[in-house]
C-alpha positions in Angstrom: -38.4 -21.5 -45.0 -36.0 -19.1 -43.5 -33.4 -19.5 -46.3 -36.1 -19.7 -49.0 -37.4 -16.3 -47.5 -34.2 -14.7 -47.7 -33.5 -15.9 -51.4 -36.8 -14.0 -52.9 -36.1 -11.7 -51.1 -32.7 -11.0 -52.2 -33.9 -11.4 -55.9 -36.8 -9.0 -55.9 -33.7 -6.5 -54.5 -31.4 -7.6 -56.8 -34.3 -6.7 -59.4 -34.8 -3.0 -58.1 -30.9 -2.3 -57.4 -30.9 -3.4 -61.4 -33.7 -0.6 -62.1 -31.8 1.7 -60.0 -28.8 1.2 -61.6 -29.9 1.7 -64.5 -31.7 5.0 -63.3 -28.2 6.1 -62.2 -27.2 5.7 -64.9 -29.6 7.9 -66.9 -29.8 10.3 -64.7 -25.7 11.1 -65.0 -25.9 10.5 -68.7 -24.1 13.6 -70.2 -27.1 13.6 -73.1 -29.7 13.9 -70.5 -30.7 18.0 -69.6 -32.3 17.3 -66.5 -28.8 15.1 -65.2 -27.6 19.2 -65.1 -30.3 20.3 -62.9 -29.8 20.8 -59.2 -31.8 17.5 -58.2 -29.6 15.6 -61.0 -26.7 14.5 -58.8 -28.5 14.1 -55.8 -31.0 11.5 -57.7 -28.2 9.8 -59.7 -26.0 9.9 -56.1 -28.9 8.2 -54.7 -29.7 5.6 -56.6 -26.0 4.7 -56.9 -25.8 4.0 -53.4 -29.3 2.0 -53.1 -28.4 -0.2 -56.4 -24.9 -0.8 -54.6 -26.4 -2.1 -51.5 -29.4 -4.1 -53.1 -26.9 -6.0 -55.5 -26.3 -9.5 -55.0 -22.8 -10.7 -53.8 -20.3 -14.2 -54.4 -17.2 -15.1 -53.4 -15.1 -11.9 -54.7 -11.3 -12.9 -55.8 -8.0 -11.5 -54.1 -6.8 -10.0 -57.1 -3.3 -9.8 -56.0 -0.8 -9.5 -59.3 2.0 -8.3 -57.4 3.5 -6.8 -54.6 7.4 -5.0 -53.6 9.8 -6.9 -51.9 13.2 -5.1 -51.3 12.1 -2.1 -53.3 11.3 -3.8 -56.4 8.0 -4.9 -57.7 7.6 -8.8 -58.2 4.6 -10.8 -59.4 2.4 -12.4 -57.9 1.0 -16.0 -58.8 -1.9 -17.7 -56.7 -2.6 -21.4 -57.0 -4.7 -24.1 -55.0 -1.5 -26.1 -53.5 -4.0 -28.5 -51.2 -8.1 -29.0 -52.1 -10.2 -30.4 -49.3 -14.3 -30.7 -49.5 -14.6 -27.9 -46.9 -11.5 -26.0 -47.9 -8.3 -25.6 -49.6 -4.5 -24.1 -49.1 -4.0 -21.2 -51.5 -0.5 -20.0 -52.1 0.9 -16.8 -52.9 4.0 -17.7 -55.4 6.9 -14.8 -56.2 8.9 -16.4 -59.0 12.2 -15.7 -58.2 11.8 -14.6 -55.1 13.3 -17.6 -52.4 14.2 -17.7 -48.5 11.7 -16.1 -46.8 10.0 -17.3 -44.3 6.9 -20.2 -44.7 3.8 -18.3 -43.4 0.0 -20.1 -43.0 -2.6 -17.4 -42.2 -5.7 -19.2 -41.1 -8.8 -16.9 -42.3 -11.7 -17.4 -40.1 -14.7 -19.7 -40.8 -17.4 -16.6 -39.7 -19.4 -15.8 -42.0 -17.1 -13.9 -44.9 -14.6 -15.1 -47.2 -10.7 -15.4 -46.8 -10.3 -12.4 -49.0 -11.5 -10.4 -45.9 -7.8 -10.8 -45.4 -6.6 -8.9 -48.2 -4.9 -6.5 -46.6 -3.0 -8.7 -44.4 -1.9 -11.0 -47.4 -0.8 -8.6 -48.9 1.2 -7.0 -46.6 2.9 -10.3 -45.1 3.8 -11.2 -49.1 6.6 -8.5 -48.8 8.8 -10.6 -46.9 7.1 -13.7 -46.2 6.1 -16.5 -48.5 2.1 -16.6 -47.8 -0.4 -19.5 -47.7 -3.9 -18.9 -46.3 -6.5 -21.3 -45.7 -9.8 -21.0 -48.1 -12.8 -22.1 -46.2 -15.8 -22.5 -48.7 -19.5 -22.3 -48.6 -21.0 -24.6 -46.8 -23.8 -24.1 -48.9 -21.8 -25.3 -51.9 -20.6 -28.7 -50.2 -23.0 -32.3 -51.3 -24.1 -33.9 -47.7 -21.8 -36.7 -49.4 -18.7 -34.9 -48.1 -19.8 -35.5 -44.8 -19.4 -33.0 -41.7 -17.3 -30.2 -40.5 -17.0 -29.4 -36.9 -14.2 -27.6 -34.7 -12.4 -31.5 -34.6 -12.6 -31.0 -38.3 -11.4 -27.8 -38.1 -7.9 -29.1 -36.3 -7.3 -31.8 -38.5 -7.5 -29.3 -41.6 -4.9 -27.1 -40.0 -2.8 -29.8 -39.2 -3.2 -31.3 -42.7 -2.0 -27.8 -44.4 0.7 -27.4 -42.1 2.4 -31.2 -42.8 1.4 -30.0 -46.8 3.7 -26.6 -46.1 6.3 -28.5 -44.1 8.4 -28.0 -41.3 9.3 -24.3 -40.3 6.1 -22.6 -41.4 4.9 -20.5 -39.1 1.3 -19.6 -38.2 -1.1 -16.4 -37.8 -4.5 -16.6 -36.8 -6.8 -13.9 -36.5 -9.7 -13.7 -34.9 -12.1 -16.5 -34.5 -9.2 -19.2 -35.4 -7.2 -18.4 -32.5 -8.5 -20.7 -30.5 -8.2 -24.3 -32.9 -5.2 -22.9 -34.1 -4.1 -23.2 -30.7 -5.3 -26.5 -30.6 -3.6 -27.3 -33.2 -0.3 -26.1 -31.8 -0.9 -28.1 -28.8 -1.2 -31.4 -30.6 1.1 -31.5 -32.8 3.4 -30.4 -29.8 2.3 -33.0 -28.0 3.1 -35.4 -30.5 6.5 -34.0 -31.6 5.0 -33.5 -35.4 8.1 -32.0 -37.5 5.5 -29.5 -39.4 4.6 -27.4 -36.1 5.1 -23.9 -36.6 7.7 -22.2 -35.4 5.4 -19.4 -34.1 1.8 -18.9 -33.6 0.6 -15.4 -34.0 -3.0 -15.1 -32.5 -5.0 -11.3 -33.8 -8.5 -10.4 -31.9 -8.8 -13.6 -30.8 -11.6 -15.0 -28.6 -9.0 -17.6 -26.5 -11.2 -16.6 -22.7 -14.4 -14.4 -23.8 -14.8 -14.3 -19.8 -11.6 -11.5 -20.2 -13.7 -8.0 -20.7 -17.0 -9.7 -23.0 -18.2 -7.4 -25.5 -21.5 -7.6 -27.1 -20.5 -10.4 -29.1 -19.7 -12.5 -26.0 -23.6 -11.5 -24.4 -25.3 -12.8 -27.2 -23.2 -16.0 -26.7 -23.8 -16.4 -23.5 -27.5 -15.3 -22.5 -29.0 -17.5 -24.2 -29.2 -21.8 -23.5 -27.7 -23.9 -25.9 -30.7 -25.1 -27.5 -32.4 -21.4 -28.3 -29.3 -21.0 -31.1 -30.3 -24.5 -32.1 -33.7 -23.6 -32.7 -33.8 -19.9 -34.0 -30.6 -19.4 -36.8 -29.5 -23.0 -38.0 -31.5 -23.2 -41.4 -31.5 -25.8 -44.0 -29.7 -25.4 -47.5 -32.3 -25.3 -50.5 -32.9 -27.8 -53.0 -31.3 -25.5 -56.2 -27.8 -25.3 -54.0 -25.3 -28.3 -54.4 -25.5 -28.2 -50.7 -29.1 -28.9 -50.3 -30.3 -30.1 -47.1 -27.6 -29.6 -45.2 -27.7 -27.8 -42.0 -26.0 -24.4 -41.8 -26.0 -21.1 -40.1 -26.6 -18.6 -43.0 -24.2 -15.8 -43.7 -26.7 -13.8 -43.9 -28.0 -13.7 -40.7 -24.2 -13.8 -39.4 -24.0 -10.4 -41.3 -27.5 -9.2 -39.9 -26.1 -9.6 -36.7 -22.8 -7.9 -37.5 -24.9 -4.9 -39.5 -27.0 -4.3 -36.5 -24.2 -4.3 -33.5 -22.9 -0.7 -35.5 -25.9 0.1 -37.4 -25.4 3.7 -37.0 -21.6 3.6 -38.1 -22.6 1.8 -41.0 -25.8 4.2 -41.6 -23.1 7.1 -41.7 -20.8 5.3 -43.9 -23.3 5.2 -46.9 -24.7 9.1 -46.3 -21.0 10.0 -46.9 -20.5 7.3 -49.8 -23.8 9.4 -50.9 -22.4 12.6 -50.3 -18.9 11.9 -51.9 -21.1 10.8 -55.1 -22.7 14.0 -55.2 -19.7 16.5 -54.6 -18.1 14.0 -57.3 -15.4 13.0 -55.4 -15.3 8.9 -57.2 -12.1 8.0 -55.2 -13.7 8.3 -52.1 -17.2 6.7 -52.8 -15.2 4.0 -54.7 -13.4 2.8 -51.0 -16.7 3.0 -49.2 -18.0 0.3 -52.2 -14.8 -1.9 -52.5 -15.1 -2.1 -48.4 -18.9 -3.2 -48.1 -18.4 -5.2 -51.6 -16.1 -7.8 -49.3 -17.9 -6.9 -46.2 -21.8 -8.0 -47.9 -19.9 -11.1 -49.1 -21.1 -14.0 -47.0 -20.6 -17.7 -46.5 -22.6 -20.0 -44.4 -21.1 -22.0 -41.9 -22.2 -25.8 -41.0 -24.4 -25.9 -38.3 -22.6 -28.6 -36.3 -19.0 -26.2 -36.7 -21.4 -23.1 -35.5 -23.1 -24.6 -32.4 -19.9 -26.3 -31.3 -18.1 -23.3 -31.4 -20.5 -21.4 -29.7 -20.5 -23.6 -26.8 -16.7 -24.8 -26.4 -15.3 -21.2 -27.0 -18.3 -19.0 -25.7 -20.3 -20.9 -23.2 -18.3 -22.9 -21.9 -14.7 -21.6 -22.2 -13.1 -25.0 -22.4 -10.0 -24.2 -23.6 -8.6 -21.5 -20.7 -10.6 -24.2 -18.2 -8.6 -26.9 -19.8 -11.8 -29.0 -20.9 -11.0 -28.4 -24.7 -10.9 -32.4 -26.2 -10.1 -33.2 -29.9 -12.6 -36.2 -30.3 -12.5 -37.0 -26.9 -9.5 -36.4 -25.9 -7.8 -33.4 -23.4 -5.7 -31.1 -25.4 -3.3 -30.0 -23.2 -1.4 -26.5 -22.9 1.3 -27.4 -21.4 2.4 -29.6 -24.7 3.6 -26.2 -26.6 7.0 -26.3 -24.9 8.8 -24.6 -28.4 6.3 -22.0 -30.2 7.1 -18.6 -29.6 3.6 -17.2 -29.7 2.4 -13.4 -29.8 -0.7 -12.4 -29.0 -2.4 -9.4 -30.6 -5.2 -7.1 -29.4 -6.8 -3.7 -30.4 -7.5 -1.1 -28.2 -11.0 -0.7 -29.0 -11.6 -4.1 -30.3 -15.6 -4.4 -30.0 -15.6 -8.3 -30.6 -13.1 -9.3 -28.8 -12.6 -7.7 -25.8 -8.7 -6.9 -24.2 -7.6 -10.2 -22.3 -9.5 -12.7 -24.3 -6.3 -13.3 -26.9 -3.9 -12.4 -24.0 -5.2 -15.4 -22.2 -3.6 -17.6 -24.1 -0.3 -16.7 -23.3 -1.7 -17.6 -19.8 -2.6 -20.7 -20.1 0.7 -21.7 -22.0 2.5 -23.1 -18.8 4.7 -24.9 -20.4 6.4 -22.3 -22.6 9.1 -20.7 -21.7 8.6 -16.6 -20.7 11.4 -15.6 -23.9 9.1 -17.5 -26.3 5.5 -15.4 -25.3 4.7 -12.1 -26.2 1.9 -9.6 -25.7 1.2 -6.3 -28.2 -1.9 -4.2 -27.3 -2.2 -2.3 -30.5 -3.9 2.0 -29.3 -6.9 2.9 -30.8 -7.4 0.2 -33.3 -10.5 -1.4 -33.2 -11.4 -5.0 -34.5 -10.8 -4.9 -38.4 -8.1 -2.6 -37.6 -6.0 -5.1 -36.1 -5.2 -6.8 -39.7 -6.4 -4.3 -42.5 -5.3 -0.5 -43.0 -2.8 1.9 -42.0 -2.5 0.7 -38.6 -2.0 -2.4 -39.8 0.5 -2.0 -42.2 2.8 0.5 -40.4 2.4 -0.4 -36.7 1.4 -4.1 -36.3 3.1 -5.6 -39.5 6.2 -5.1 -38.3 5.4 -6.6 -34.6 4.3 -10.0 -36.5 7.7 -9.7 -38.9 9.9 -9.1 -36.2 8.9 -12.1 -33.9 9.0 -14.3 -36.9 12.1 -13.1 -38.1 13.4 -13.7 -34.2 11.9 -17.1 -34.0 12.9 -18.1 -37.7 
């Protein structure tokens, strides 16, 4: 009922953002006098900004044509180079560009879409040759394709690795951190050629006991069995998914929404008042951000309550309890990965420690191949989109790859 709930309500939205649009529309029409009155803008401005945030959202595209490597500009080609029910292995193709170095960015399965990680695509395509992985909608996958947990999870990671070949090297950020490490571990354990070279872990939560944020708390003060009960919905009958158990994206973003509410209150009064005073450029960065932001996938519920209780209740990978179908992964296998770890500053979701930890916990690798960078006053999406990103923490992740290449 939950997910049918949401879906009328989204339409009867959808239905007034259309009127509003439309409204907008009218009400900025050159031909129209009253769009010259005083209240014309502010009206028009208005219902802009309500028909943006009512309008319904899929799975936006990266749009990445090209991109300058060595000063010049190069195309940019993307193709599915591995397809899997639950996800593929996109890649990022320069023709005539050759030699740089294999990269895998894991996106994280949390509720938005890989192109989240526009910015840090693009960006690593100067100098690196890029693959990321695609995770799709749960909602979209036929029960006959089975299940997807974190042991899932691991063997896709593995799978795209062995696709890219030996030398690739690997950057996580956020939620992947910690099966990306997993992944690291067992394929160090059993001497796999296609192991990367480095693993780069961003905002990660590897120990959410290190400085929990709100994030964390939720996690945590709750038993097991109330998240069990309370988000997991089941997919409707007019999805290609139907009846299969997932968390909804939606409510992943409700909880998101809510944890800044007033940030994103204030973000939409200025994309209001940019409208008015006619600044476009501006208002048109505040919509591109929330048109990726809105975009939500649902997760399977079996991946969902997993992760919540090996990586937030439990901790089992810093405790050494983390298994992959049963069996201990163990730390001490990566003997050969030069790993960084990344964290922000003011990084509200995971907290300063939790990505250093695993850097901790990687007894057996030697102290040349680990390596820490807290990143000042960048918060969370900071730490792989923007300027900070792209001037400051870019270059930490080239330079350890080129080091360890």
């Amino acid at each position: 009922m939950l997910y049918d709930f949401y879906d009328i309500q989204k339409s009867m939205l959808a239905g007034a953002g259309n009127l509003a649009s439309l409204g907008a529309q009218w009400w900025s029409n050159p031909a129209n006098p009253f769009g010259y009155s005083a209240m014309g803008p502010i009206v028009a401005s208005a219902l802009d900004v309500f028909a943006h945030a009512a309008a319904p959202r899929g799975k936006p595209m990266f749009g990445i044509h090209e991109v300058e490597v060595d000063g010049k500009t190069v195309p940019v080609k993307t193709r599915v180079a591995c397809r899997k029910p639950f996800g593929q292995l996109k890649h990022f193709t320069k023709p005539g560009v050759e030699g740089q170095p294999k990269l895998l960015i894991v996106a994280p399965m949390s509720g938005h879409f890989a192109t989240l990680l526009r910015g840090t695509v693009e960006r690593m395509l100067e100098t690196h040759e890029v693959w990321i992985t695609d995770w799709r909608d749960a909602r979209n996958v036929p029960l006959a394709e089975g299940h997807f947990d974190l042991d899932s999870y691991v063997d896709y990671l593995i799978a795209f690795l062995e696709h890219i070949g030996p030398g690739a090297h690997m950057l996580a950020v956020c939620q992947p951190s910690v099966p990306a490490y997993a992944t690291a571990a067992i394929m160090s354990a059993n001497k796999n050629p296609a192991r990367p070279k480095t693993l780069t872990m961003m905002g990660g939560p590897v120990d959410t006991r290190e400085a929990p944020t709100s994030v964390n708390m939720l996690a945590t003060e709750r038993p097991h069995a109330w998240f069990e009960q309370n988000v997991i919905a089941t997919v409707p009958l007019y999805y290609p998914g139907a009846g299969r158990k997932v968390y909804p994206g939606f409510l992943q973003l409700a909880g998101f929404m809510s944890m800044n509410l007033g940030n994103h209150m204030m973000s939409h009064w200025e994309m209001f008042k940019h409208l008015v005073d006619g600044d476009g450029e501006s208002a048109t960065a505040t919509k591109d951000f929330y048109d990726e932001y809105r975009s939500v996938a649902d997760m399977t519920a079996e991946f969902y309550l997993q992760t919540i209780d090996v990586v937030f209740q439990r901790h089992a990978l810093p405790k050494g309890e983390y298994t992959h179908y049963g069996e201990v992964v163990d730390p001490s296998a990566i003997t050969d990965i030069g790993m960084l770890a990344i964290e922000g500053e003011r990084d509200d979701i995971s907290g300063l420690g939790q990505t250093k930890a695993a850097l901790t916990i990687s007894t057996g690798l030697p102290k040349k191949l680990k390596k820490y960078h807290m990143a000042p006053n960048v918060g969370h999406y900071g730490i792989f989109n923007g300027s900070k990103w792209r001037d400051e923490i870019a270059p930490v992740v080239e330079d350890w790859i080129a080091k360890h290449n």
